[in-house]
C-alpha positions in Angstrom: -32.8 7.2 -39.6 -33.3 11.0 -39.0 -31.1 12.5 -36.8 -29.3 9.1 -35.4 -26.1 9.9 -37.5 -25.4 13.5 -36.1 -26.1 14.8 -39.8 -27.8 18.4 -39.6 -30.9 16.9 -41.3 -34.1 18.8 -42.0 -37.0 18.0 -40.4 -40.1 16.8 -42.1 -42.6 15.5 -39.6 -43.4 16.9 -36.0 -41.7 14.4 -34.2 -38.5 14.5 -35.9 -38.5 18.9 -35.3 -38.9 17.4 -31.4 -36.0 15.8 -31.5 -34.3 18.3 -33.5 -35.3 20.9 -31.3 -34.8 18.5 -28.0 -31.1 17.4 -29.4 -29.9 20.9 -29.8 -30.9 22.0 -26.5 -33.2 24.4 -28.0 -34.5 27.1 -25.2 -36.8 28.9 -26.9 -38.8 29.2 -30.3 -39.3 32.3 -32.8 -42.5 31.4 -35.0 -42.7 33.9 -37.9 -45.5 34.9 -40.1 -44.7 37.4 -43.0 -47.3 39.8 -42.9 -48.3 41.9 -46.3 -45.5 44.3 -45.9 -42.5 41.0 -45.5 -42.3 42.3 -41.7 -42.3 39.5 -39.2 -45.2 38.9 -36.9 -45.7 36.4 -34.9 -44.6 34.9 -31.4 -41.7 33.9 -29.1 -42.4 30.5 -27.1 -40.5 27.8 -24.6 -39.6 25.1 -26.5 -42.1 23.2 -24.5 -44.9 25.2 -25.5 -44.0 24.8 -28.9 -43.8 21.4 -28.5 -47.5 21.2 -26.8 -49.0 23.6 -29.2 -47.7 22.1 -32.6 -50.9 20.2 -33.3 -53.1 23.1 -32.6 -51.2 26.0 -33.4 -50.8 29.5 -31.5 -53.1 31.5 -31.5 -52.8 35.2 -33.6 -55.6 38.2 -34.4 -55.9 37.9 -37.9 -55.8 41.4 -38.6 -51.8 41.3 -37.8 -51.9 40.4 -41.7 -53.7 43.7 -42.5 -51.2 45.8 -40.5 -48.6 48.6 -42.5 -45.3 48.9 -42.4 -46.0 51.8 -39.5 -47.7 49.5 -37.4 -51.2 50.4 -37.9 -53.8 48.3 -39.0 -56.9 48.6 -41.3 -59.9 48.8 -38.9 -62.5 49.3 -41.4 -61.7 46.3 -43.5 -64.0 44.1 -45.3 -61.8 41.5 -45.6 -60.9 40.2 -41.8 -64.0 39.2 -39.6 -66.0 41.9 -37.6 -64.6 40.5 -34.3 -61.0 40.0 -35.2 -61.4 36.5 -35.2 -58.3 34.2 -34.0 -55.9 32.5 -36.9 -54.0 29.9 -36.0 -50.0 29.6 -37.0 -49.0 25.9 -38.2 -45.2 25.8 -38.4 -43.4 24.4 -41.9 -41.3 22.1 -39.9 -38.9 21.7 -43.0 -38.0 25.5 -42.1 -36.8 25.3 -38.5 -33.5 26.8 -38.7 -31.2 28.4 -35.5 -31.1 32.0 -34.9 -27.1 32.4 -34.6 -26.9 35.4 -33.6 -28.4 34.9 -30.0 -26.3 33.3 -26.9 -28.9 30.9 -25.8 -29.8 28.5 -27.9 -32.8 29.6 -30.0 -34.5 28.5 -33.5 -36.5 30.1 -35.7 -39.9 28.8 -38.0 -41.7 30.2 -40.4 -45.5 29.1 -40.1 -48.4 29.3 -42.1 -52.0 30.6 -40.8 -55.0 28.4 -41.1 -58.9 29.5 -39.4 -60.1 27.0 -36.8 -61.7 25.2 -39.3 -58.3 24.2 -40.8 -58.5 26.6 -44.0 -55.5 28.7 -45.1 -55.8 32.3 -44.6 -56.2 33.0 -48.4 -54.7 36.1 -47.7 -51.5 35.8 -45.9 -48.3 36.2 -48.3 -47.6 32.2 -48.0 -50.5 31.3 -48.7 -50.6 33.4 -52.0 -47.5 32.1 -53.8 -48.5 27.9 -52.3 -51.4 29.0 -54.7 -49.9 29.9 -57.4 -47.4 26.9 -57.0 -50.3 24.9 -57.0 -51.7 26.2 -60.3 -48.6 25.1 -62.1 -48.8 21.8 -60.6 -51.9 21.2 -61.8 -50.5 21.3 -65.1 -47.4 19.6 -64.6 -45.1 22.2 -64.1 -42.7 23.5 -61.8 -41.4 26.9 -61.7 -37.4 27.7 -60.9 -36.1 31.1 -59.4 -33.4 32.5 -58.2 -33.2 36.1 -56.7 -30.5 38.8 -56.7 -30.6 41.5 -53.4 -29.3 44.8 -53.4 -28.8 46.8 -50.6 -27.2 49.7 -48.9 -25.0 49.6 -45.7 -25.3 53.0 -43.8 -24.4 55.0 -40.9 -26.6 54.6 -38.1 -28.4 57.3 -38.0 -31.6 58.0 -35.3 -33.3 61.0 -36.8 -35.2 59.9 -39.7 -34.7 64.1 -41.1 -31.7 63.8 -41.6 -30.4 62.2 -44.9 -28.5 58.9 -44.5 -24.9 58.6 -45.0 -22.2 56.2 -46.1 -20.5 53.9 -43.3 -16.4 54.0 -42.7 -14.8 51.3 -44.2 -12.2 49.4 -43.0 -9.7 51.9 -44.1 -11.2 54.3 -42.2 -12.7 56.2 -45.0 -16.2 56.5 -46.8 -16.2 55.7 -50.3 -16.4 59.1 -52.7 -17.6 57.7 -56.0 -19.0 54.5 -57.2 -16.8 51.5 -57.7 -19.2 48.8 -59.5 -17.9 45.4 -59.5 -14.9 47.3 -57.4 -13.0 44.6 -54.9 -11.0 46.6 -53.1 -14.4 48.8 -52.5 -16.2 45.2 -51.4 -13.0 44.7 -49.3 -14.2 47.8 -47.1 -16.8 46.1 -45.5 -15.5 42.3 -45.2 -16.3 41.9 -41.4 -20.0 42.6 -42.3 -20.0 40.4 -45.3 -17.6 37.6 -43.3 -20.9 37.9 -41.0 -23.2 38.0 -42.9 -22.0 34.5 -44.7 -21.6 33.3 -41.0 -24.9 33.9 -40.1 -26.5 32.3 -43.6 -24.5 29.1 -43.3 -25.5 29.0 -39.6 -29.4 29.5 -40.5 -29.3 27.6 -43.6 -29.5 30.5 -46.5 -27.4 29.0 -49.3 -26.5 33.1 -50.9 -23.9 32.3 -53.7 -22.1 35.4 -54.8 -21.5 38.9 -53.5 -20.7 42.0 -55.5 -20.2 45.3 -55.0 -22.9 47.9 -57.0 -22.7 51.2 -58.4 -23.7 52.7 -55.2 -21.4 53.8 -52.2 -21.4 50.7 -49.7 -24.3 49.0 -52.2 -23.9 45.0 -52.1 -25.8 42.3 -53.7 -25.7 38.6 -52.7 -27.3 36.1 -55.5 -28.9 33.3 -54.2 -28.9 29.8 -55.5 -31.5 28.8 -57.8 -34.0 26.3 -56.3 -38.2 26.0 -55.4 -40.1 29.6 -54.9 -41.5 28.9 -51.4 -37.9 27.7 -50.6 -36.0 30.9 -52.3 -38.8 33.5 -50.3 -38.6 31.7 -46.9 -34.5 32.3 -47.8 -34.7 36.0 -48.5 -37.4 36.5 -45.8 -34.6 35.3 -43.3 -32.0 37.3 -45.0 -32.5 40.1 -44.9 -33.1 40.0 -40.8 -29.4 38.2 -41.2 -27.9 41.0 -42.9 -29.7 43.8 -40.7 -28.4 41.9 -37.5 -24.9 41.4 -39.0 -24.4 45.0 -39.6 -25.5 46.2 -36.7 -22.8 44.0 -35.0 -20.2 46.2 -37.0 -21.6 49.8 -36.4 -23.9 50.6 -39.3 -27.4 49.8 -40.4 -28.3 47.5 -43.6 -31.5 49.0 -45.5 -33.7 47.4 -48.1 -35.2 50.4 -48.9 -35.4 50.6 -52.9 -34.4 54.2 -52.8 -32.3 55.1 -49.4 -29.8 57.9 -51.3 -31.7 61.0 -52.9 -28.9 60.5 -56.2 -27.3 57.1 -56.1 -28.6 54.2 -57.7 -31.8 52.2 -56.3 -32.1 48.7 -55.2 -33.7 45.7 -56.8 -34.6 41.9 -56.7 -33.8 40.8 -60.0 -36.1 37.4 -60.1 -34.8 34.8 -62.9 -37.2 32.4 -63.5 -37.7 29.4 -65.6 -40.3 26.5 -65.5 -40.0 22.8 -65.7 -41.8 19.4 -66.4 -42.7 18.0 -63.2 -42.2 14.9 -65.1 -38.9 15.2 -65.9 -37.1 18.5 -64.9 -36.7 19.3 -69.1 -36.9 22.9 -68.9 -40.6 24.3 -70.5 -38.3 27.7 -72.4 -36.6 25.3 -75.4 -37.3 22.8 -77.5 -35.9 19.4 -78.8 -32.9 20.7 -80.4 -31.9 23.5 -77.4 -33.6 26.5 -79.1 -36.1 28.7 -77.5 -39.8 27.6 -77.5 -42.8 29.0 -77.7 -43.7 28.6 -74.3 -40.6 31.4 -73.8 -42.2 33.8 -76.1 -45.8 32.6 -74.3 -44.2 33.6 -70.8 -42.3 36.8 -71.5 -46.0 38.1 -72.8 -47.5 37.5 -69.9 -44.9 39.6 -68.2 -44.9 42.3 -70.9 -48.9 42.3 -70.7 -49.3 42.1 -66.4 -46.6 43.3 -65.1 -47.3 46.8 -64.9 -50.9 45.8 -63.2 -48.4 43.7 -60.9 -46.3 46.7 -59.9 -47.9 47.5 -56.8 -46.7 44.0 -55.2 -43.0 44.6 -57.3 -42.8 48.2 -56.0 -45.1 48.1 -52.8 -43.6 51.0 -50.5 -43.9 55.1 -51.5 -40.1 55.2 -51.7 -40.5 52.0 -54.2 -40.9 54.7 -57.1 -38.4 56.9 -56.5 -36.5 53.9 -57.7 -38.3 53.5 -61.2 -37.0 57.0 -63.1 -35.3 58.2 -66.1 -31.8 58.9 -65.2 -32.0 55.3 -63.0 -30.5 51.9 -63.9 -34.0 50.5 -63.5 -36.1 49.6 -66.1 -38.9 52.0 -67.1 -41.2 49.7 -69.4 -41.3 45.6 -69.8 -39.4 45.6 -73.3 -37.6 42.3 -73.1 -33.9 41.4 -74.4 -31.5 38.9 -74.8 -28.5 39.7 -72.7 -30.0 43.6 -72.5 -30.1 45.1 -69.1 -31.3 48.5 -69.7 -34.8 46.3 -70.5 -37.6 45.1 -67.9 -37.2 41.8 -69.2 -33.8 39.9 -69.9 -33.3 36.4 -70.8 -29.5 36.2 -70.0 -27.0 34.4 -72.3 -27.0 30.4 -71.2 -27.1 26.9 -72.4 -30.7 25.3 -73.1 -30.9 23.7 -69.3 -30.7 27.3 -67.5 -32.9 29.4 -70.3 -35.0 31.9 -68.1 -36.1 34.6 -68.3 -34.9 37.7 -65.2 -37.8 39.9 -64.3 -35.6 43.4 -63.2 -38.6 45.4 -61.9 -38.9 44.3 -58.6 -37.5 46.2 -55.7 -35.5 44.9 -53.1 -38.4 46.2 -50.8 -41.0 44.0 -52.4 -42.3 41.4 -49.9 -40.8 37.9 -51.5 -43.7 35.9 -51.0 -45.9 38.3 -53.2 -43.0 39.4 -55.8 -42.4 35.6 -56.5 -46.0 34.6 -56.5 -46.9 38.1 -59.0 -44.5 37.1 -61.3 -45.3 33.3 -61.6 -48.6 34.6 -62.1 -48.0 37.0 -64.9 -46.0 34.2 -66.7 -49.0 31.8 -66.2 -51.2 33.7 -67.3 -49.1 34.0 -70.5 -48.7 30.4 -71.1 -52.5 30.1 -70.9 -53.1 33.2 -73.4 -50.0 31.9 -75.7 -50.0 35.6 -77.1 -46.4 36.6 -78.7 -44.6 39.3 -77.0 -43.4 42.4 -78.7 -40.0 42.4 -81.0 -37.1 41.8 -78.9 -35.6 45.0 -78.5 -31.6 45.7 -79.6 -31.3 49.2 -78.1 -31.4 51.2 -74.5 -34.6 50.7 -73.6 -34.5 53.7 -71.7 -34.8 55.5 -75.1 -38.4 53.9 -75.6 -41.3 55.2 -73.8 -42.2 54.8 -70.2 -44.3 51.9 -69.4 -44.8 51.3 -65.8 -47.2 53.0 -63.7 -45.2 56.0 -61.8 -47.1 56.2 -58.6 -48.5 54.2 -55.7 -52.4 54.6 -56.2 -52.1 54.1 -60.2 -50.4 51.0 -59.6 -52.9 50.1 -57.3 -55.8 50.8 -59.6 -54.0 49.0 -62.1 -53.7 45.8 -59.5 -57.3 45.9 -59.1 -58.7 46.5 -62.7 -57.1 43.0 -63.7 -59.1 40.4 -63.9 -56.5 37.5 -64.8 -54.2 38.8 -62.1 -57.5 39.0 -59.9 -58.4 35.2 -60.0 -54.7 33.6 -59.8 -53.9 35.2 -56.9 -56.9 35.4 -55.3 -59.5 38.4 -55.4 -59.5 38.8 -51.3 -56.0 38.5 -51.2 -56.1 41.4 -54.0 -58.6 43.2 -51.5 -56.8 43.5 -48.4 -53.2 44.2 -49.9 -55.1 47.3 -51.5 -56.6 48.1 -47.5 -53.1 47.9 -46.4 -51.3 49.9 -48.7 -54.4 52.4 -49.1 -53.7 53.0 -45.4 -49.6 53.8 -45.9 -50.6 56.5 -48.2 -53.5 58.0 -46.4 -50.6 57.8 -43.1 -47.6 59.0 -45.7 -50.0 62.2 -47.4 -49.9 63.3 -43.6 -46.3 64.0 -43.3 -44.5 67.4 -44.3 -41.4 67.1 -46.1 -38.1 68.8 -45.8 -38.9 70.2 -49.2 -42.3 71.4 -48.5 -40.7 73.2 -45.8 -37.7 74.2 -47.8 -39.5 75.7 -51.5 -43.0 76.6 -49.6 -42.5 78.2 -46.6 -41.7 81.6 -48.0 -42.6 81.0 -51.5 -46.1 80.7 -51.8 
């Protein structure tokens, strides 16, 4: 029986996330909704009026899906309703978790939005990648991921001028070069880390390994392979985990794809493979372990839509500052076996784990939509069973630039793609393209320190 034998079960039904939530002395409830950006909307409620309302949902403007990152929203959308119509959220019970980092007792759960009549808000992030999950069930499939997050610790910093800086370790020194796969320059930073791990066990995040990257104080966590809806309610919640842990210890966490002017950028590397839902027998290899053609099928579909995709893989202005010559990240979707310097990898493993590891994405990239974009991409290329290009032996930073290299082209691009278009949904396509038309309209209004610095006197 559920809960009767003290295990920390997972609740599946409403009645069992009242007792859950009635057994832990729960006070109060965070319900989440990611909105286009990944931010968290949403409201706090007693545990009571969660309780009451779990039927019916709390009510929400639907328009707090159309806001940016700056808080505004798109008033002149054709998307959302005239009147700003209420949305209602249903919470995933099977994603209650606690918030560990408050005193009173507290949980947290992420909810989809349905209209009154009981539809899903076609739009909203969730609701994009259930649909492209449901297009592979249709066909009896099942797709696997599992993400890799990198991301900067800095000094807190309150004047958003001023360039940011690299934190004091536990030696009571910043770190003057970069120290890749260093331990001693991961050991800097343990009570962050021993925190962070803290706070994902507490909150159920199952984050595998840690590693230090090329940049000063740059960490990635890797993250257990497992369902996509699963895997983007995980990062969603992580990386509020790591931003509370370090601020705990002193310092800011930023998932910012580009936070340093000339250090490395940040990325989530997304490996992905697809099974039978029949059997679990992995789609990428055949009877005898070798690769199939449904591998070959996939990669195309990532080396032909990805760079339509890359406005919901690099969503943010700073997202291609990232995506440059002299950078780690790729600049085209050349794929490679075991080749890193390509867009497209498929890593050294035994037939069960063949994948393939999508490197555009930015750690920035709102999960929900980088998960759902790149399922969608590989869809599409099982369905068009195209072969991909020759798989490429060399830097592939040597080869010419492939992805589009600015926000509004990638945007174009997202629109202009008619495959893309109709598995994720054309008025989901519609009102990300009002949101992030609105961030660049609000970002073209701001005067940079360089404009200041080569123009004032110059011209």
């Amino acid at each position: 029986m559920y809960g009767d034998d003290g295990r920390d079960d997972i609740p599946t039904t409403n009645e069992e996330i009242v007792h859950w939530l009635r057994s832990r002395s729960i006070d109060e409830v965070e319900c989440l909704v990611p909105d286009m950006t990944g931010m968290m909307r949403g409201k706090i409620v007693p545990r009571e009026d969660f309780i009451r309302n779990l039927g019916s949902g709390l009510r929400l403007p639907e328009t707090i899906l159309l806001q940016a990152v700056t808080g505004d929203t798109v008033w002149d959308t054709r998307i959302a309703s005239e009147t700003d119509q209420d949305i209602r959220t249903i919470p995933d019970v099977t994603t209650v978790r606690i918030v560990p980092w408050y005193e009173e007792p507290t949980a947290q759960v992420i909810c989809d939005v349905v209209y009154n009549d009981g539809r899903p808000v076609d739009f909203a992030p969730r609701s994009v990648l259930k649909r492209v999950l449901g297009l592979y069930r249709e066909k009896g499939l099942k797709p696997i991921v599992a993400p890799e997050l990198e991301y900067y610790l800095v000094e807190k910093s309150d004047d958003p001028d001023l360039p940011l800086s690299t934190p004091v370790g536990i030696s009571g020194r910043k770190e003057s070069g970069r120290q890749a796969y260093g331990i001693e320059a991961a050991n800097e930073f343990d009570p962050v880390v021993e925190e962070i791990y803290a706070y994902c066990e507490d909150s159920r995040i199952e984050i595998g390994t840690m590693a230090h990257e090329a940049g000063p104080a740059q960490l990635e966590m890797n993250f257990l392979h497992g369902d996509p809806l699963e895997l983007a309610d995980q990062v969603f919640l992580f990386k509020r985990a790591v931003r509370k842990a370090a601020l705990k210890h002193g310092m800011f966490a930023t998932f910012m794809a580009q936070p340093h002017e000339n250090e490395p950028g940040s990325a989530m590397h997304v490996h992905q493979s697809v099974v039978r839902s029949s059997d679990g027998s992995n789609i990428f290899v055949d009877t005898d372990g070798e690769d199939s053609p449904a591998l070959f099928h996939y990669i195309s579909g990532l080396q032909r839509h990805v760079p339509s995709a890359m406005a919901l893989f690099c969503p943010n202005v700073n997202s291609f500052r990232r995506i440059r010559l002299e950078s780690d990240a790729p600049i085209n979707v050349h794929w490679g076996r075991d080749n890193r310097t390509c867009g497209l990898r498929v890593p050294d493993s035994p037939p069960s784990a063949r994948r393939v590891e999508n490197r555009v994405p930015g750690v920035d990239a709102n999960p929900y939509l980088a998960f759902a974009a790149t399922l969608a991409c590989g869809l599409i290329g099982l369905e068009e069973k195209i072969d991909p290009a020759p798989v490429v032996t060399i830097d592939a930073h040597t080869l010419p630039f492939g992805l589009p290299r600015h926000h509004h082209e990638a945007l174009e691009m997202l629109g202009k793609n008619a495959p893309l278009r109709e598995v994720l949904g054309s008025r989901f396509i519609a009102a990300f393209t009002e949101v992030k038309q609105l961030e660049w309209q609000l970002y073209n209004r701001v005067i940079s320190s360089w404009e200041r610095e080569y123009l004032l006197l110059n011209v």
